[in-house]
C-alpha positions, 0 to 999 in steps of 0.5 A: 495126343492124336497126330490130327491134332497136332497137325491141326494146331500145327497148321493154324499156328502156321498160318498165323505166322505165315500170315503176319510175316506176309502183311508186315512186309507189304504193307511196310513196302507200300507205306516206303513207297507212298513216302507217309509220315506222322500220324498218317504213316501210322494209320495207313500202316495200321489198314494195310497191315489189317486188310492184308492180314484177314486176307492172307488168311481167308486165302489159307483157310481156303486153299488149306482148309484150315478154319481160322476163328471159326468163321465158318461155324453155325 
C-alpha cells in the first residue's frame, strides 16, 4: 500500500477524532455554564456540538488541506 494513502487516510481519521473531541468539550462546557436542563439542554447541546463539529473541521481541511466529504469536489 503507497505511504500517500496511508497518510491520507491517517490524517482524515485524525481529524475526525480530533474534531469531535474538541466539539464535545465546548459545547459540554457551554451547556454547564448557561445551567439548561430537559429537552432544552439536549437541544442546545445537539446545535453547538453540531456548529462546533463542521467548523472545527472546515478550519482542519483549510490549514491541513485534508478534504473532508469532498466538499470541494466538482
Amino acid at each position: 500500500m503507497d505511504t500517500a494513502v496511508v497518510k491520507k487516510w491517517a490524517a482524515f481519521f485524525i481529524g475526525i477524532l480530533v474534531a469531535i473531541l474538541i466539539a464535545d468539550r465546548l459545547s459540554s462546557i457551554i451547556i454547564k455554564v448557561t445551567g439548561f436542563s430537559g429537552v432544552v439542554q439536549f437541544l442546545l447541546s445537539f446545535i453547538l456540538y453540531a456548529l462546533f463539529f463542521f467548523a472545527i473541521l472546515y478550519v482542519i481541511q483549510k490549514v491541513f488541506r485534508v478534504d473532508f466529504f469532498g466538499f470541494n469536489r466538482e
